[in-house]
ZAMARGU-4260 file (C-alpha; in steps of 0.2 Angstrom, whole numbers, plus 5000, padded with zeros to 4 digits):
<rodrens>
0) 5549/4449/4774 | 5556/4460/4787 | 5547/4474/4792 | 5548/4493/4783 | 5565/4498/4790
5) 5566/4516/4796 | 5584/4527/4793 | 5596/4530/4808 | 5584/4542/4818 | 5577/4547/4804
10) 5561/4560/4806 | 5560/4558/4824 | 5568/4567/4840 | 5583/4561/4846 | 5581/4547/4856
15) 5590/4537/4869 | 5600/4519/4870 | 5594/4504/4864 | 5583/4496/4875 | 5595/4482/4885
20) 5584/4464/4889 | 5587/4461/4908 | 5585/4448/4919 | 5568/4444/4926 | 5570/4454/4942
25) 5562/4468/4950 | 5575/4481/4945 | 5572/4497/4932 | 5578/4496/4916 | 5594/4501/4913
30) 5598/4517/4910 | 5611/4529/4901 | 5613/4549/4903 | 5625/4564/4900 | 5633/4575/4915
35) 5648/4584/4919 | 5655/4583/4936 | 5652/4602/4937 | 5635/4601/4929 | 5630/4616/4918
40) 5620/4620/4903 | 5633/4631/4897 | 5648/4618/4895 | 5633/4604/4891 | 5641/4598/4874
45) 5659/4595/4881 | 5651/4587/4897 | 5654/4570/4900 | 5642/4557/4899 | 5639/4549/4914
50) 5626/4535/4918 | 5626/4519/4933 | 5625/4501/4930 | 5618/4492/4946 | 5631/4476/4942
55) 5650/4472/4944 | 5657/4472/4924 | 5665/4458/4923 | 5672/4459/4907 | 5672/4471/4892
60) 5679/4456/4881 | 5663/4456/4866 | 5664/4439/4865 | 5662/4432/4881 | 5653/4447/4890
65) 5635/4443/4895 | 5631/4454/4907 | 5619/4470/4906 | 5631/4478/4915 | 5646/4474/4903
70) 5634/4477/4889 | 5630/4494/4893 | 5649/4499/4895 | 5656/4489/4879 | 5640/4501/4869
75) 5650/4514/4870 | 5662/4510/4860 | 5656/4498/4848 | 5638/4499/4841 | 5626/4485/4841
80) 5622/4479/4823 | 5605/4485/4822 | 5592/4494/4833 | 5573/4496/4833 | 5567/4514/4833
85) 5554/4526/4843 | 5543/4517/4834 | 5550/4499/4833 | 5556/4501/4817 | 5572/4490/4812
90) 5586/4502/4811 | 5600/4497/4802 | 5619/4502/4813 | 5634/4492/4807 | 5622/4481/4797
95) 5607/4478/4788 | 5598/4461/4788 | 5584/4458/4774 | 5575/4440/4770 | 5562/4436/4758
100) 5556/4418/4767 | 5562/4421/4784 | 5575/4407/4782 | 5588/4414/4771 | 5595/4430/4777
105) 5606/4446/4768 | 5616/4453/4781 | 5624/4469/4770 | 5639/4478/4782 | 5638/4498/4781
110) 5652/4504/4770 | 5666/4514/4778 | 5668/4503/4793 | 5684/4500/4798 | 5695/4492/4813
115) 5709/4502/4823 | 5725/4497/4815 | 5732/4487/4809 | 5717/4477/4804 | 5710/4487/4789
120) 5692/4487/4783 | 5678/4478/4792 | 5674/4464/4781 | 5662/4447/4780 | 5675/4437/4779
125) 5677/4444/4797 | 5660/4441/4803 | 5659/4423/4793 | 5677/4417/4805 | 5670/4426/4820
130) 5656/4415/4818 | 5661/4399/4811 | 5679/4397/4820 | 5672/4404/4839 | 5653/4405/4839
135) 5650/4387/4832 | 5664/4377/4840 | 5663/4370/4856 | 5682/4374/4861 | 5678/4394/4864
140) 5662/4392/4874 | 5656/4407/4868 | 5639/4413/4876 | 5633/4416/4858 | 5636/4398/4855
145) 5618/4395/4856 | 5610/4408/4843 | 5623/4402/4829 | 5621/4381/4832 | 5614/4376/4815
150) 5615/4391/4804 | 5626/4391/4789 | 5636/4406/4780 | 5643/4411/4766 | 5653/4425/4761
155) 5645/4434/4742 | 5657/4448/4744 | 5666/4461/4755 | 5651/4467/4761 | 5639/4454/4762
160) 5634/4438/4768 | 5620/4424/4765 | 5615/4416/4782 | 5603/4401/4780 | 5594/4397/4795
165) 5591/4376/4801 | 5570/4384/4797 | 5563/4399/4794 | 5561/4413/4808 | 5551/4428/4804
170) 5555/4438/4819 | 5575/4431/4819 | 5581/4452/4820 | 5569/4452/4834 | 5577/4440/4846
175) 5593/4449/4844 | 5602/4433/4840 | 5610/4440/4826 | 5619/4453/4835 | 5637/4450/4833
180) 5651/4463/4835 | 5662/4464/4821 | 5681/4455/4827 | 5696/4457/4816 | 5699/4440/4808
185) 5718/4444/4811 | 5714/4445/4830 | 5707/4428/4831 | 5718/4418/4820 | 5729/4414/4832
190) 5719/4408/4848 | 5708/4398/4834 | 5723/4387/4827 | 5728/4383/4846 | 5711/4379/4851
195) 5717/4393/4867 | 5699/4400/4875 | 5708/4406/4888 | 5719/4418/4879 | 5705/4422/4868
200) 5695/4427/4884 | 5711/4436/4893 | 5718/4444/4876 | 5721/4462/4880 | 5715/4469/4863
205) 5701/4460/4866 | 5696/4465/4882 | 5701/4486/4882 | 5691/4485/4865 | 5709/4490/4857
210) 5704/4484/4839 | 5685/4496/4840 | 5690/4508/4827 | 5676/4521/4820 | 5661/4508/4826
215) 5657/4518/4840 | 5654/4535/4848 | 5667/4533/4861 | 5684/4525/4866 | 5692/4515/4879
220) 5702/4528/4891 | 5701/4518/4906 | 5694/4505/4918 | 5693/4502/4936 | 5687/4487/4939
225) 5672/4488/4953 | 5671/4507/4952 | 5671/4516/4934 | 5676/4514/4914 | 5678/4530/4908
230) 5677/4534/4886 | 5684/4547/4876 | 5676/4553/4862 | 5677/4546/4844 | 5682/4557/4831
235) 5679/4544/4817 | 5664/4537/4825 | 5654/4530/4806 | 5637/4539/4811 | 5646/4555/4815
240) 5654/4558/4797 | 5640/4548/4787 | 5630/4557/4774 | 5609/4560/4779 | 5607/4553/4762
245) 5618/4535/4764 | 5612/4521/4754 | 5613/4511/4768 | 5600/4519/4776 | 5594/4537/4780
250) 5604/4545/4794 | 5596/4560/4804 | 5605/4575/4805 | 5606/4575/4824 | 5619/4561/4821
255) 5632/4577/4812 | 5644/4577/4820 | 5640/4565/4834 | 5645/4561/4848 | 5643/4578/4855
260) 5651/4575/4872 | 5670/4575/4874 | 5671/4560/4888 | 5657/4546/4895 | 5658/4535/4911
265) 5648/4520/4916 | 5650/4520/4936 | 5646/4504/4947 | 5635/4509/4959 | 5625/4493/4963
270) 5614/4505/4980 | 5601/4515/4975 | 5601/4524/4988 | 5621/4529/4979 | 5613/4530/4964
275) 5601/4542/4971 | 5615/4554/4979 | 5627/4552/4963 | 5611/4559/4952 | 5606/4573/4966
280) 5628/4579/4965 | 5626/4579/4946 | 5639/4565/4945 | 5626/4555/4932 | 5613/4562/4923
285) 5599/4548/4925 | 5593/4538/4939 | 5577/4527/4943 | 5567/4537/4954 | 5555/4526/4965
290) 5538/4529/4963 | 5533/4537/4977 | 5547/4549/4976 | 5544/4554/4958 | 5533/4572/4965
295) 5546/4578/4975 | 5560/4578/4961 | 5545/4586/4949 | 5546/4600/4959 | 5564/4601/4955
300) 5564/4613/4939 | 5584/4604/4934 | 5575/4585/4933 | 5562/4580/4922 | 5554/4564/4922
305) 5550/4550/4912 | 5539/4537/4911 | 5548/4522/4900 | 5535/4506/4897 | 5543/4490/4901
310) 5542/4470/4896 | 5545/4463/4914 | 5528/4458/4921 | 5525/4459/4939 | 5515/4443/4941
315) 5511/4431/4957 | 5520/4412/4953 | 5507/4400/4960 | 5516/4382/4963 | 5507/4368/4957
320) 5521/4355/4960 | 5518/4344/4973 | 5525/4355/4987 | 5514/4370/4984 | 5495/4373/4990
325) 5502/4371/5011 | 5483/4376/5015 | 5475/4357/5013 | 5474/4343/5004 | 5475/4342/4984
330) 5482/4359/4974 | 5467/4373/4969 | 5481/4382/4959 | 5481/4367/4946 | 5462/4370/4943
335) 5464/4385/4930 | 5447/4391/4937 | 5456/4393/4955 | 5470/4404/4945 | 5456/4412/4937
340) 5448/4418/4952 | 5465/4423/4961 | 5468/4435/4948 | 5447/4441/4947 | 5449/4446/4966
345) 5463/4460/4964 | 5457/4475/4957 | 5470/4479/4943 | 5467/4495/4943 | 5468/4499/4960
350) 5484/4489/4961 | 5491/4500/4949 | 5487/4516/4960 | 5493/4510/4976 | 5507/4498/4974
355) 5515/4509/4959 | 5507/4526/4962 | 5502/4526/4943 | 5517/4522/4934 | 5511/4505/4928
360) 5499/4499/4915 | 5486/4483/4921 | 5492/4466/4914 | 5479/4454/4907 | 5490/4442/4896
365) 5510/4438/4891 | 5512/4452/4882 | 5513/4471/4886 | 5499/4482/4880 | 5510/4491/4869
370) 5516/4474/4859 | 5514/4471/4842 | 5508/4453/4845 | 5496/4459/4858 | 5478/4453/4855
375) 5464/4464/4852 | 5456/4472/4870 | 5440/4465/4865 | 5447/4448/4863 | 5454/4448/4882
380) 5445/4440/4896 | 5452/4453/4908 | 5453/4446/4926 | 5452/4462/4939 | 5444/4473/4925
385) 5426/4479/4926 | 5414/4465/4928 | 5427/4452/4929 | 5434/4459/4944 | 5425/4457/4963
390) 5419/4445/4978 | 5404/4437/4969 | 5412/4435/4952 | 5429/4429/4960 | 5420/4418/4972
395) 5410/4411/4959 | 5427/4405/4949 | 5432/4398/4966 | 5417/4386/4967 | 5421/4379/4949
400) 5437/4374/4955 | 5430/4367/4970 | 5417/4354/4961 | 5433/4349/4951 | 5443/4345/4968
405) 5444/4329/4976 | 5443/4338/4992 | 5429/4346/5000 | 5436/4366/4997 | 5419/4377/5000
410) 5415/4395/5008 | 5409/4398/5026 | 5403/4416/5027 | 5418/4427/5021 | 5431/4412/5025
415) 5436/4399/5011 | 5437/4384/5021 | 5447/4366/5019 | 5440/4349/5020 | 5446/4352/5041
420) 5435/4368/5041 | 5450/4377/5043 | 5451/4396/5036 | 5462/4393/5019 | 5479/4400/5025
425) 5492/4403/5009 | 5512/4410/5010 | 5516/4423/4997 | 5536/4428/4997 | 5538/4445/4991
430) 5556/4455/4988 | 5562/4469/5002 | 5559/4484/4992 | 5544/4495/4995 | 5536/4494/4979
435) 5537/4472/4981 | 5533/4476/4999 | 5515/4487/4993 | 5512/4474/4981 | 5512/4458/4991
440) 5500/4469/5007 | 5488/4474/4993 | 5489/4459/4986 | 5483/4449/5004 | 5470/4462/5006
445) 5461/4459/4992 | 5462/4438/4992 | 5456/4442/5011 | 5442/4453/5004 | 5435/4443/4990
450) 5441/4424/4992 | 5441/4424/5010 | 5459/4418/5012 | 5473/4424/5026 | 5489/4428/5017
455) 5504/4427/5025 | 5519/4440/5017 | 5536/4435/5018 | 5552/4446/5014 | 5567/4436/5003
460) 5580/4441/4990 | 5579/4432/4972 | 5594/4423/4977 | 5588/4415/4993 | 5569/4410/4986
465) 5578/4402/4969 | 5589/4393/4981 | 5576/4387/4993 | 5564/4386/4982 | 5568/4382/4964
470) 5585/4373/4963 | 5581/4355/4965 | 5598/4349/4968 | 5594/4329/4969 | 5583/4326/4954
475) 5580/4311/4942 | 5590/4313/4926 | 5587/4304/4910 | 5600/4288/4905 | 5611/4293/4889
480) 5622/4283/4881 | 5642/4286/4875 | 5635/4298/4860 | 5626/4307/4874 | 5610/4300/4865
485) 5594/4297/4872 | 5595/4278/4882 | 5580/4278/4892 | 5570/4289/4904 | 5565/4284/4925
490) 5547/4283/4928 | 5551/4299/4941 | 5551/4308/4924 | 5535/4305/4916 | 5517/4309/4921
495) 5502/4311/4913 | 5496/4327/4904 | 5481/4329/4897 | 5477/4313/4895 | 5494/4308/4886
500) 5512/4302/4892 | 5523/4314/4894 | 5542/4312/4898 | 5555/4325/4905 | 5569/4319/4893
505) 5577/4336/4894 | 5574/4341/4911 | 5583/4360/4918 | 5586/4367/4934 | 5570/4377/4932
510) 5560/4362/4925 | 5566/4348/4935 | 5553/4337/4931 | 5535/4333/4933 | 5525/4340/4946
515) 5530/4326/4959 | 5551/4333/4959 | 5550/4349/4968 | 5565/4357/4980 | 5567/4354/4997
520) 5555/4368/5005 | 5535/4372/5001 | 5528/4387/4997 | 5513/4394/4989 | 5515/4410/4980
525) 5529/4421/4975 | 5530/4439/4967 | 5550/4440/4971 | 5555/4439/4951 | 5547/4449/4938
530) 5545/4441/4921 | 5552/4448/4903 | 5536/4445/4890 | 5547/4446/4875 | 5539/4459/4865
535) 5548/4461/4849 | 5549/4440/4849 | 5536/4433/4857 | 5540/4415/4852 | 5551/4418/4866
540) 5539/4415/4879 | 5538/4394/4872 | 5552/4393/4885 | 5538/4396/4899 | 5522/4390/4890
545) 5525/4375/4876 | 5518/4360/4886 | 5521/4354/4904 | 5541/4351/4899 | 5545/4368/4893
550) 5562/4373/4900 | 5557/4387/4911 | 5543/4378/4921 | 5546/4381/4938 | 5529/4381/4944
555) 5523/4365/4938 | 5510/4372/4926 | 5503/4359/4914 | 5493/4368/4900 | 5475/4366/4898
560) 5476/4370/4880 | 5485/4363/4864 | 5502/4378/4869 | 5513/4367/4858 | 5505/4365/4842
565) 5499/4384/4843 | 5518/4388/4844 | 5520/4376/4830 | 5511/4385/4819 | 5518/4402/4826
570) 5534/4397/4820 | 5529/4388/4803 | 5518/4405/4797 | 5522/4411/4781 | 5521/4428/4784
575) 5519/4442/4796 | 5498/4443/4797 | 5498/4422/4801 | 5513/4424/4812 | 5499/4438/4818
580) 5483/4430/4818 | 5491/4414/4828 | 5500/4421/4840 | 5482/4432/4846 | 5474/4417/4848
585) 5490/4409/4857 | 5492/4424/4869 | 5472/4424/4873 | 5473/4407/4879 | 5487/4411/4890
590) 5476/4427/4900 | 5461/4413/4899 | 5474/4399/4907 | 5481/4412/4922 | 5496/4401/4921
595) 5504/4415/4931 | 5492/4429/4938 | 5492/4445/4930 | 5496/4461/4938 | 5503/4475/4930
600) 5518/4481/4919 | 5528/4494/4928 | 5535/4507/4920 | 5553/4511/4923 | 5553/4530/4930
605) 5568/4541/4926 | 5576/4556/4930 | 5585/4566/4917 | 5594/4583/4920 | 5582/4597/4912
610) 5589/4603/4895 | 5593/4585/4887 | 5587/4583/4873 | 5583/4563/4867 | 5574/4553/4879
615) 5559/4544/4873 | 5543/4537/4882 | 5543/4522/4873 | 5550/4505/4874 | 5565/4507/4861
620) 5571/4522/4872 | 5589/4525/4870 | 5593/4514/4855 | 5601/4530/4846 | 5610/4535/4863
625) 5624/4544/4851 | 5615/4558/4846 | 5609/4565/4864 | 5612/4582/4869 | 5610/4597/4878
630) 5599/4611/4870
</rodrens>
C-alpha cells in the first residue's frame, strides 16, 4: 500500500536534514549546517557542525518536546523513525512501516539498535509500553497523545509490531504521526506505576537524552539553556557501521563511516540580524539570506546558495465574520466571486518578482506546485495568471458579486463605490519584515489599479493580530453533561449553511463559532501568518476546509461546495490513484472557491559555506543531514 520505499540515500547525492513542519509564520525553514569556529577546508571533516534555531529550546525530553527548535537539537542525537528522500521517497531509519489496506500497519525496527546501558537492545515491546502506558493515557499528557487515541498494538516479535488504525489511512507515514522515538521500557516503568508526569517530564535521563545509545550521529555534551547545546560525535551511530546491502534497506555509502564531524552545536539565535553576523564569522555554516540580499553573498566565492521549495503559503485572510468588510454594509468577501476577483487583480507573477525578487513560485490552489496531490495545470482556474489576471477580467468578477449583494456595491470610473458613494476603503495588516512589508504595498497597488479600492497597510506581529483579532475570549460554548457528552447547543452556535442547520458543537479558539461570534476588533484582510499546505498529507488541510465548523476557521468561510464529503471520500479511497483522483478534484474546488487568496510559495533561500557537499533543492532537503561533508 505504501509507496516504493527508497534505501538510506541510496543513489542520490548526499543530502541534508529532514524537512522539520513549522508553524504558520513568515519565517524560513529551519536550517542545519557544518562549520568550525576557525572555518577551513583543510580541518572540514573534524569541524564541528554548527547550525541556529530562531526559538528558546525548552526541552530536549522526547516525550514532551514540541517545539521545532527542540526538535532540531534532540535530531542529533536520536534519528526520526523514517524520512522521505530527495525524491519523496519513504526512507526507512530506525523503522520500517508497510500496510497492505492502509489500516493495519508492520512497523519492522532496524536490527542492531540498541540503548546506552543498561537498557539492552531496542525492542517492540519498548515501543508497544511507550505507547500504551504514556502516549494513550491521560495521566502523561503527552503531546503525541493525539496521534495514538484509538490505535491498537501488538507486539509479533522483538522486532516487530501490528498497529491497527480506528480506519484506514493511506497516507498515515505521511502525516508523521507515527514518529515515536524509541524509550527504554526500564526508563518508564517507574514514573508509569506512580502515575508521576512530572518526573517523567523532569527525569534527567530523559531530558540530556542519557539512554540514546547508537540511534543517532551525535551525543549530549552539553546545554546551556537560552544559548547553545553542543554534541559529540557517535562512534556507534547505526547508519555509520551498517552494511550498503542491509535487509533493512539499502544504505548509501556516504553514510560509511558517518557522522564525519567530531562535534555539532545548535545555537539560539532568535535575530536574524545575529544569525546573519554568526554565519558571516563562520560560527554556523547556514543562514537564511533575505531575498534581496541573496546577489551580494553570490559574489562571495566561500557562500553558495540555495533555493529550498517550501509548504507555507503566502496568502491574504479575508474575514467574512461579522466583523470584517469595515468599507460598507453587507460582506463582499463572502461572495466567492468577490474573492475571485481579489485574487484576478494581482498579477502573480509580478508579485513573485517584486515582493520576493524571484525566489517564490505563484500559488493557484492548497497545495504547492511540486506536491503529489497537486491537480493537473490545465485543471486550474489560475487567478493572476494570463488571461485570468487584469482590470476588466477582475472588475467583471466584482460585478458578479455585486448582483448577488443586498447592497448597492457598483464602479464609478476607476473607484468601486459603496451604497453611500463612498470610494470602497479596506485594512490589510501585514508583518514588520521587508518581504511582508513588499507584499502588502504590492498588494494595495494593484487592488487600487484593477478594483479601484484604497488599501490601508498596517504593520503588527502574529502575536498581537491573533490576540486582537482571532482569540474570542467571551464566546458561546456548548452544554455537556457529567460524561462530558453532548447536552445541548445555544442558538449563538448555529447558523445556516448552504441551505442546511449547521451547529458549532465542537467550537476552538480559531473557530469560535458561526460568523456572528467574532473578537473584539474589525478588520479586513491580513497576510501576517503564512499557511502550511501539507504536502505529503493533504488530508491535513480538512482542518481549514471540511465545512463551515472545521477547527481552524478563523475567517468565517462557509464552503460553496460539498468540502466534507469530498474529504469523506479522500479518506475512504482504497488506494493511492482514487486517494489521487479525489483529492484533484477536491483541491480545484478550493483555487475555484479563493477561500483565502492565493499568492505565492516562497522559497526558503540558504546560504551554505562553499565546499559542503549534501544540500538539496528540494522539499525533503536535509532528511539524511548525517552524511554531510566537506569535499
Amino acid at each position: 500500500m505504501r509507496r516504493e520505499r527508497g534505501g538510506v540515500g541510496a543513489d542520490r547525492g548526499v543530502g541534508r536534514r529532514r524537512y522539520l513542519s513549522t508553524l504558520s509564520g513568515g519565517a524560513a525553514a529551519a536550517l542545519a549546517g557544518c562549520s568550525s569556529l576557525g572555518f577551513g577546508a583543510a580541518d572540514a571533516d573534524t569541524a564541528t557542525y554548527a547550525t541556529a534555531v530562531t526559538e528558546p529550546i525548552e526541552t530536549l525530553n522526547p516525550i514532551y518536546n514540541a517545539g521545532n527548535a527542540g526538535g532540531n537539537a534532540i535530531a542529533r542525537v536520536i534519528d526520526p523513525g523514517y524520512a522521505f528522500d530527495g525524491d519523496d521517497e519513504f526512507v526507512p531509519l530506525l523503522y520500517d512501516l508497510s500496510s497492505d489496506d492502509g489500516r493495519e500497519w508492520t512497523l519492522r525496527l532496524r536490527d542492531g539498535l540498541q540503548f546506552s546501558d543498561p537498557y539492552g537492545p531496542v525492542t517492540a515491546d519498548d515501543l508497544a509500553y511507550l505507547v500504551r502506558e504514556v502516549h494513550q493515557r491521560d495521566w502523561a499528557a503527552s503531546p503525541a497523545a493525539a496521534h495514538w487515541r484509538g490505535v491498537s498494538l501488538s507486539v509479533v516479535d522483538a522486532r516487530t509490531l501490528r498497529v491497527r488504525l480506528p480506519r484506514p489511512r493511506l497516507l498515515w507515514p505521511e502525516s508523521d504521526e507515527p514518529l515515536v522515538y524509541p524509550v527504554p521500557r526500564a526508563l518508564l516503568e517507574p514514573y508509569v506505576e506512580s502515575r508521576d508526569a512530572d518526573g517523567l517530564r523532569t527525569d534527567r535521563t530523559l531530558a540530556h537524552l542519557g539512554f540514546a545509545g547508537n540511534l543517532g550521529p551525535y551525543v549530549l555534551d552539553e546545554w546551556r539553556p537560552g544559548e547553545v547545546v553542543r554534541f559529540t560525535r557517535n562512534d556507534r551511530y547505526y547508519l555509520g557501521v551498517a552494511e550498503a546491502d542491509s535487509p533493512d534497506g539499502a544504505v548509501s555509502s556516504a553514510f560509511d563511516g558517518a557522522p564525519h564531524f567530531d562535534a555539532a552545536a545548535v545555537r539560539v539565535l532568535p535575530d536574524r540580524a545575529a544569525r546573519l553576523d554568526a554565519f558571516d564569522a563562520g560560527a554556523i555554516d547556514s543562514a537564511a539570506i533575505p531575498p534581496d540580499r541573496v546577489g551580494a553573498y553570490r559574489d562571495d566565492g566561500g557562500v553558495t546558495i540555495d533555493r529550498v521549495p517550501q509548504a507555507h503559503a503566502e496568502r491574504i485572510a479575508v474575514n467574512m465574520r461579522d466583523n470584517g468588510w469595515t468599507a460598507g454594509p453587507g460582506n463582499l468577501f463572502r461572495h466567492r466571486s468577490f474573492r475571485q476577483a481579489l485574487s484576478a487583480a494581482i498579477d502573480a507573477d509580478a508579485l513573485v518578482e517584486s515582493a520576493f525578487r524571484g525566489a517564490a513560485t505563484p500559488q493557484f490552489t492548497w497545495q504547492p506546485p511540486f506536491a503529489e496531490f497537486h491537480p493537473p495545470e490545465d485543471a486550474l482556474p489560475r487567478f493572476g495568471s494570463g488571461d485570468r489576471h487584469g482590470r476588466g477580467y477582475a472588475r467583471d468578477l466584482a460585478r458578479r458579486a455585486f448582483d448577488r449583494s443586498t447592497h448597492d456595491y457598483g464602479f464609478d470610473g476607476d473607484d468601486m463605490l459603496t451604497p453611500d458613494g463612498d470610494r470602497v476603503s479596506l485594512g490589510l495588516y501585514r508583518r514588520e519584515d521587508a518581504e511582508s512589508r513588499r507584499v502588502a504595498a504590492f498588494v494595495a497597488d494593484e487592488l487600487d489599479a484593477n478594483l479601484g479600492i484604497d488599501v490601508a497597510v498596517e504593520g503588527t506581529t502574529r502575536e498581537r493580530f491573533a490576540s486582537a483579532h482571532y482569540a474570542v475570549d467571551d464566546r458561546p460554548r456548548p452544554e455537556r453533561d457529567a460524561d462530558g457528552d453532548l447536552a445541548a447547543v445555544p442558538d449563538a452556535l448555529v447558523d445556516e449553511v448552504r441551505s442546511e442547520r449547521v451547529a458549532w458543537t465542537r467550537p476552538t479558539a480559531v473557530n469560535p463559532g458561526p460568523r456572528s461570534v467574532t473578537g473584539d476588533a474589525p478588520w479586513d484582510m491580513e497576510v501576517v501568518f503564512r499557511s502550511n499546505t501539507h504536502p505529503r498529507d493533504p488530508l491535513a488541510t480538512a482542518a481549514r476546509f471540511d465545512g463551515a465548523t472545521a477547527p481552524y476557521n478563523a475567517v468565517g468561510y462557509y464552503p460553496e461546495f460539498d468540502a466534507a464529503a469530498l474529504f469523506e471520500r479522500a479518506r475512504s479511497a482504497s488506494d493511492r490513484a482514487a486517494l489521487a483522483a479525489t483529492l484533484s478534484e477536491l483541491f480545484t474546488a478550493i483555487a475555484r472557491a479563493q477561500p483565502y487568496v492565493t499568492l505565492a510559495f516562497p522559497d526558503a533561500t540558504i546560504g551554505y559555506r562553499t565546499g559542503l557537499s549534501g544540500p538539496i533543492e528540494r522539499f525533503s532537503n536535509g532528511w539524511d543531514r548525517a552524511a554531510w561533508r566537506y569535499v
